[in-house]
C-alpha positions as MATLAB code, in Angstrom:
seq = 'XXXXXXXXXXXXXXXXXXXXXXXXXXXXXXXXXXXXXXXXXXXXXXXXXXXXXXXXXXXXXXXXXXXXXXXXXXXXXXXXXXXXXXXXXXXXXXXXXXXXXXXXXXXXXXXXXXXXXXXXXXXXXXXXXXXXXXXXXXXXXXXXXXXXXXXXXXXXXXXXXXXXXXXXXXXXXXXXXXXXXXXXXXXXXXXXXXXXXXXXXXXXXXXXXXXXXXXXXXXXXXXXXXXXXXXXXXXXXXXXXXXXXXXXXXXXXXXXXXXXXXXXXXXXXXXXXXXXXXXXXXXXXXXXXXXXXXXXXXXXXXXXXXXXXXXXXXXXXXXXXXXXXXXXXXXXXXXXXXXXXXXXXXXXXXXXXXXXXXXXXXXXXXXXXXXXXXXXX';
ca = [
     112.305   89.665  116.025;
     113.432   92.563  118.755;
     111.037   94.653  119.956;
     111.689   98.416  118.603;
     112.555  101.391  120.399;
     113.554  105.181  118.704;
     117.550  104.229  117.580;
     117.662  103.734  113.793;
     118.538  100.498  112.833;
     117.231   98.674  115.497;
     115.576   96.365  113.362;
     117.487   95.192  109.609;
     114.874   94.431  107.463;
     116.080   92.996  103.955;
     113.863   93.625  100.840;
     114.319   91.590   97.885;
     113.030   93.217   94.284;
     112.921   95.764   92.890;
     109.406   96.441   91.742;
     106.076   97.624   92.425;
     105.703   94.821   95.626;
     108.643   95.729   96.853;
     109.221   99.568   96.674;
     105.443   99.537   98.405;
     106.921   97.612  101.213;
     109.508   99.996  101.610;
     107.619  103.509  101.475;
     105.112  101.428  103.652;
     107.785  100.249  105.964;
     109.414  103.648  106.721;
     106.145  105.313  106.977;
     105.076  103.070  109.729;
     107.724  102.016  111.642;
     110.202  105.014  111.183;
     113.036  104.899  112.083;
     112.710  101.518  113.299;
     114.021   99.847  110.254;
     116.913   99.681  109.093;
     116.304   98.647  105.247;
     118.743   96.691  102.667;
     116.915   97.110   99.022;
     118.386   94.025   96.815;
     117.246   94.015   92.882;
     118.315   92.514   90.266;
     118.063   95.210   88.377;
     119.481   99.340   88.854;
     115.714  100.689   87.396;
     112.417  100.069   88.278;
     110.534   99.727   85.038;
     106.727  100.899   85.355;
     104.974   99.053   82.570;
     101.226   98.616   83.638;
      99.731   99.872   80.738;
     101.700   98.161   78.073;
      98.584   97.247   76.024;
      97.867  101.566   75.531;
     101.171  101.906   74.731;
     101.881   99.830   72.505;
      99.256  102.354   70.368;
     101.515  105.179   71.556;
      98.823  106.473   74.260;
     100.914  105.661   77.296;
     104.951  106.176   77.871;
     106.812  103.930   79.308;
     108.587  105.522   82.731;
     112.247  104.309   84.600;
     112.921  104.840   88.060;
     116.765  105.572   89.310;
     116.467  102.537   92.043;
     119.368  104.380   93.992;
     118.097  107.589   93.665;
     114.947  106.071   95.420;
     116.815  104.054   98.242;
     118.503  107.578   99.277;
     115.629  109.186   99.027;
     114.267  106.229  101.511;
     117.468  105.977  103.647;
     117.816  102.814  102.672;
     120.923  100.761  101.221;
     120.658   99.293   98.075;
     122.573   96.243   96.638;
     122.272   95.092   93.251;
     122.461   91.371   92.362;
     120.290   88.554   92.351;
     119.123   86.530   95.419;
     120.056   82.838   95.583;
     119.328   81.698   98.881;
     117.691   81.556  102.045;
     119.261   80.798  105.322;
     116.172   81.367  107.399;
     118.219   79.565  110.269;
     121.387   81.873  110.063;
     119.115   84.954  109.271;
     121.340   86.045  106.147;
     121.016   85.589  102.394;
     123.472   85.353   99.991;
     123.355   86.977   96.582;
     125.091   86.806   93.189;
     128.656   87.175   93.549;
     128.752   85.664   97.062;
     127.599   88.717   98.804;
     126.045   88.051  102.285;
     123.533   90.003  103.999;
     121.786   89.299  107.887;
     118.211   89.980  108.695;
     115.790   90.179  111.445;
     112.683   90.212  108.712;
     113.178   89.051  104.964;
     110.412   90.315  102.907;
     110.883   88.537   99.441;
     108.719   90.594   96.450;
     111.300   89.100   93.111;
     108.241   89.121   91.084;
     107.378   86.181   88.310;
     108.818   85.684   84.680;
     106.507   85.512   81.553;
     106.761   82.265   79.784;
     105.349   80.941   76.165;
     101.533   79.834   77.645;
      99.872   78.732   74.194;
     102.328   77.173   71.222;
     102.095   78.632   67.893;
     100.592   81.893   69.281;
     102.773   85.077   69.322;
     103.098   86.201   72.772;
     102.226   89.774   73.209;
     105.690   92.397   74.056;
     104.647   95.749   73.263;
     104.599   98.329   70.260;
     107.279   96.184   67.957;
     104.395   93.745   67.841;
     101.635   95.948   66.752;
     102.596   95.768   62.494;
     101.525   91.760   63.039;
      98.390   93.132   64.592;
      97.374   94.724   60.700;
      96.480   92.803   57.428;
      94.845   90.063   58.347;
      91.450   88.906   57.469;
      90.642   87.245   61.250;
      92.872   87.760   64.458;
      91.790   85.851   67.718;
      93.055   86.814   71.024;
      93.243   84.034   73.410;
      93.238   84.320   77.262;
      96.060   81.465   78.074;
      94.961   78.412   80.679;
      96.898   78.789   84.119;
      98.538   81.913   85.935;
      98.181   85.261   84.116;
      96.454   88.519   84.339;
      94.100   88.496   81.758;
      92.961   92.324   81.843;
      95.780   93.567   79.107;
      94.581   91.589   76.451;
      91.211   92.216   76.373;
      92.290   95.706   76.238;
      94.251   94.830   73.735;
      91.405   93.438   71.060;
      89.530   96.762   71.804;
      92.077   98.612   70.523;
      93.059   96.861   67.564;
      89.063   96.320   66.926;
      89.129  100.284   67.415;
      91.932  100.332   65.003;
      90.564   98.056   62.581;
      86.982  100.062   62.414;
      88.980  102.856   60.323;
      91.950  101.317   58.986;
      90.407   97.613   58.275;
      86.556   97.024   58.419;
      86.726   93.699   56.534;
      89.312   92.462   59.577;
      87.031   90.198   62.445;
      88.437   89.939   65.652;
      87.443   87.076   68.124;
      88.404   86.906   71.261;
      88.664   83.434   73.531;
      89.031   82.512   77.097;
      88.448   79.965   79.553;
      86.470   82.179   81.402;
      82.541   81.761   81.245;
      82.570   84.934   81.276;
      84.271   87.984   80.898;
      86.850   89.493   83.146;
      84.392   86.746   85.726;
      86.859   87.625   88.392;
      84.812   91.813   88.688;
      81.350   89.872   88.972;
      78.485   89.596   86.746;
      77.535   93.232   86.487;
      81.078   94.116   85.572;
      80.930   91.068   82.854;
      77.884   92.251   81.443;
      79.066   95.769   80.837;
      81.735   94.553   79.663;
      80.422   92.066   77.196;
      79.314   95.180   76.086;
      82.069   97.447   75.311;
      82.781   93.996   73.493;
      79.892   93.969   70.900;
      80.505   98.191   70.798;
      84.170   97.212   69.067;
      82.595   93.795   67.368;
      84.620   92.053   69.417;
      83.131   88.292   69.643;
      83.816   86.753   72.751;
      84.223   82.919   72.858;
      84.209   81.204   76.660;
      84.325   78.227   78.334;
      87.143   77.531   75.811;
      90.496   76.729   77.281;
      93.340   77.161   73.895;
      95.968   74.323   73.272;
      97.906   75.574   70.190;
      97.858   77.295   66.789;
      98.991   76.194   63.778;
      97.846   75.311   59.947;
      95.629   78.707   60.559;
      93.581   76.638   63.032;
      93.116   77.689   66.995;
      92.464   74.526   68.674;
      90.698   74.074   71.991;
      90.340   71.876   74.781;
      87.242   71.113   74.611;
      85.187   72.560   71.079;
      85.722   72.660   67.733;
      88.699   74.859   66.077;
      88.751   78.259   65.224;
      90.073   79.814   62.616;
      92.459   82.357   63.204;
      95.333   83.861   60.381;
      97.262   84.703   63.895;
      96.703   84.518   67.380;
      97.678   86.768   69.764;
      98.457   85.870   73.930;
      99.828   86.680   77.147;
     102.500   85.128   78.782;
     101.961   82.759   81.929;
     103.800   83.263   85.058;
     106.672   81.179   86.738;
     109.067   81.953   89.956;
     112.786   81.097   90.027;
     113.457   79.050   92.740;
     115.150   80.643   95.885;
     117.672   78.262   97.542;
     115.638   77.426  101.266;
     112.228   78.869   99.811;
     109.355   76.555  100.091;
     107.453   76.719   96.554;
     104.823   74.890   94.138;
     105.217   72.966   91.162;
     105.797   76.297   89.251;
     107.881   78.157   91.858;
     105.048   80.111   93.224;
     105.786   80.775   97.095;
     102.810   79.645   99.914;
     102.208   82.373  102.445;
      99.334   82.950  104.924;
      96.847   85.907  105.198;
      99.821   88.147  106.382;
     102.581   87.262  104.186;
     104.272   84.873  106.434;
     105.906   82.403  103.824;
     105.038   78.729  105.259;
     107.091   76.909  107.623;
     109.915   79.833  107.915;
     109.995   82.196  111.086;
     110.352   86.481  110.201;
     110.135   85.472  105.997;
     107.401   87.389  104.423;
     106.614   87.202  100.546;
     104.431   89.660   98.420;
     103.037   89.878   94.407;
     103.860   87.933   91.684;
     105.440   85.160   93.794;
     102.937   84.595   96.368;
     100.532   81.692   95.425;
      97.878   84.056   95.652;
      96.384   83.311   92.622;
      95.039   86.959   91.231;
      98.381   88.555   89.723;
      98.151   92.614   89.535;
     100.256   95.403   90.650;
      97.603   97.070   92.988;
      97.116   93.561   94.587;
     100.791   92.964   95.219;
     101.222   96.994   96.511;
      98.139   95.636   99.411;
     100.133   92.673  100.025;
     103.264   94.544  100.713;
     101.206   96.979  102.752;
     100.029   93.820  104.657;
     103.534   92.441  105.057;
     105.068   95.642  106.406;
     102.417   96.636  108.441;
     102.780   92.867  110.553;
     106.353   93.789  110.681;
     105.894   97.311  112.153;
     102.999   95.811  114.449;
     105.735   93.222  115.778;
     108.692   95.698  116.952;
     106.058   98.089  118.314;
     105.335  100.760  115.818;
     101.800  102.534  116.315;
      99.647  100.744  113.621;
      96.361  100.642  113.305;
      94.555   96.637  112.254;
      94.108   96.271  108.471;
      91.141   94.862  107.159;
      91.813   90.770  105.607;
      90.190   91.391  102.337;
      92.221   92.572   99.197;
      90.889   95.075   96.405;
      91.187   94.317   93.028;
      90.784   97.960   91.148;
      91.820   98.202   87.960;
      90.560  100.408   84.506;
      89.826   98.753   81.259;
      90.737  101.292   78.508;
      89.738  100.597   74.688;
      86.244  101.371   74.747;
      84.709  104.559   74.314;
      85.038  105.644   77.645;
      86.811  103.670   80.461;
      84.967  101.142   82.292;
      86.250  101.393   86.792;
      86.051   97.852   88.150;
      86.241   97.058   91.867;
      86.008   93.978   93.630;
      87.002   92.915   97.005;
      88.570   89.544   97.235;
      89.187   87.400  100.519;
      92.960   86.000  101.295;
      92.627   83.230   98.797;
      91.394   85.423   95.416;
      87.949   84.723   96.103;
      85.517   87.498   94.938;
      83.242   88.910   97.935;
      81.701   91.665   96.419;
      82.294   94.368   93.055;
      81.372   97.163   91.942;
      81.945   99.084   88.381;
      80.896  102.627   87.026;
      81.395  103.492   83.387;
      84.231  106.989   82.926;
      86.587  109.149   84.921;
      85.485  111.394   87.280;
      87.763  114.236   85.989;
      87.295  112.712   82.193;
      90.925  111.362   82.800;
      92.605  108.384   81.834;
      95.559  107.449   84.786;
      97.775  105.678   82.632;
      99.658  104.142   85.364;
      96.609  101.978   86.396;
      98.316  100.515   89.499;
      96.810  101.692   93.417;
      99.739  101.471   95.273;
      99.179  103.076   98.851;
     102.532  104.849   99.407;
     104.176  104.155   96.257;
     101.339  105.780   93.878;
     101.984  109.432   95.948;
     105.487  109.056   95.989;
     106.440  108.427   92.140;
     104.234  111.131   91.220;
     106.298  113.480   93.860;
     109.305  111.904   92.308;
     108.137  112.776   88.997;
     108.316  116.431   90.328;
     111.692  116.339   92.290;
     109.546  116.159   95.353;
     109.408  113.001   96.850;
     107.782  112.225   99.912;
     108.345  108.619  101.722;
     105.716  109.846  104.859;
];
């Protein structure tokens, strides 16, 4: 990669997505390395859709918000090119999108995100507020935390608040809710589990662990390893899988290898970030640090003025559905391991932040956007 010097467009750096991951790495980009950078946004998609909460609004406390992806890359002085991304030619430095379309680079940061596939058969894979009327009239409803990749927070926010629900509206309904997890939401730590277990038995939420589900049918949730529960319908969350990139190294299920900075294996100036990475804890505010990490090695390498970042990640996130909102906080090293947590029970202004994602540079700036005031320093 050149070295950087004070003439814009010194240094083309392509960015491929067009969500949380990779809008961090491009407020994150200009605010460190100026203009450095020359940046190429490429998406899939015209909008970024901001869907973190989708659990609260599906029952109607939270709005769903779109983002004008061009109005954003002006605001960035960036150029934006919508198709998808095929492949890789780490050798040539390009990368060639739908419709033939060509681009160079002298860094490739790739933040495409993962798709949500079926994870338990026979269970109805959670969307959002069309599935709520499925939620009502029935006598036992089990929510089960799917085996594999996933982020597991939404539905246990999501048997709160149909438990919540049901307290008014259906007393006679029981909901139960199971995961492979010994206990819950582990990943916080045990004080964060044990206040948690109690918000559970506050709704009358049971909580089942150690039990992996296989599938759902004949009004029977069977598990790997216990006996059956029964369940009139089962509700899940999708696992995650990665379309392949042409000349992108990847696991079994697409998932990209990178190192502690984002350098994806084996290729030279090809960073990754989020939902793609085979970092195995999937949540917005850990994919906005990842693209903080990624953009801050690339700043570091053409000279920019940066300061060292520390190697541990923060998983932060706010579990809504109780009767106030529990904070959890845990650091976790470069491989998802937890180090360390800490959890405190409400808001300090009494306020529930809807968006629930910690993004850096992109948190400030949407909120500015909101207001017609941007600001990408």
């Amino acid at each position: 990669m050149p070295s950087g010097s004070s003439t814009r467009g010194d240094v083309r750096v392509v960015i491929a997505g067009g969500g949380v991951a990779a809008l961090e790495a491009a407020l994150a980009l200009r605010a460190l390395a100026g203009s450095r950078v020359d940046i190429a946004l490429v998406s899939a998609d015209s909008e970024l859709t901001f869907r973190p909460a989708a659990a609260f609004e599906a029952f109607g406390q939270a709005a769903r918000q779109r983002y004008d992806l061009s109005a954003i890359a002006r605001d960035l002085g960036a150029s934006l090119h919508v198709g998808r991304l095929e492949a890789v030619g780490s050798r040539a430095r390009s990368v060639r999108l739908s419709l033939g379309v060509r681009l160079e680079y002298d860094a490739l940061i790739l933040a495409t995100g993962a798709r949500a596939t079926s994870s338990i058969p026979g269970a109805l894979t959670f969307r959002d507020q069309r599935d709520v009327p499925l939620l009502r009239k029935v006598s036992r409803l089990v929510f089960a935390v799917p085996s594999g990749i996933t982020w597991t927070l939404p539905l246990y926010e999501l048997a709160l608040l149909t438990a919540a629900r049901a307290e008014s509206c259906a007393p006679a309904t029981e909901v139960v809710l199971v995961s492979p997890e010994h206990r819950p939401l582990e990943v916080f730590g045990n004080e964060a589990s044990r206040l948690v277990e109690d918000v559970l038995a506050q709704r009358d939420v049971r909580f089942v662990g150690d039990s992996p589900a296989t599938s759902w049918s004949d009004a029977k949730l069977t598990l790997q390893s216990d006996a059956p529960i029964d369940a009139d319908r089962v509700i899940t969350v999708p696992q995650l899988r990665v379309n392949r990139i042409g000349g992108i190294p990847a696991s079994w299920w697409g998932f990209v290898p990178t190192d502690s900075f984002g350098h994806v294996e084996g290729l030279s100036d090809v960073y990754a970030a989020g939902d793609m990475t085979t970092y195995p804890i999937k949540q917005g505010g850990l994919a906005t640090q990842q693209a903080d990490r990624v953009a801050h090695t690339i700043a570091a390498a053409i000279g920019a003025p940066v300061k060292a970042l520390r190697p541990s990640h923060v998983l932060r996130a706010r579990l809504l559905g109780g009767e106030r909102p529990l904070l959890l906080r845990t650091e976790l090293d470069w491989q998802g391991r937890p180090v360390g947590g800490t959890v405190e029970v409400g808001e300090p202004d009494g306020e529930v932040d809807s968006s629930k994602v910690f993004g850096r540079y992109l948190t400030p700036y949407l909120q500015g956007f909101e207001q017609g005031t941007p600001a990408t320093a």
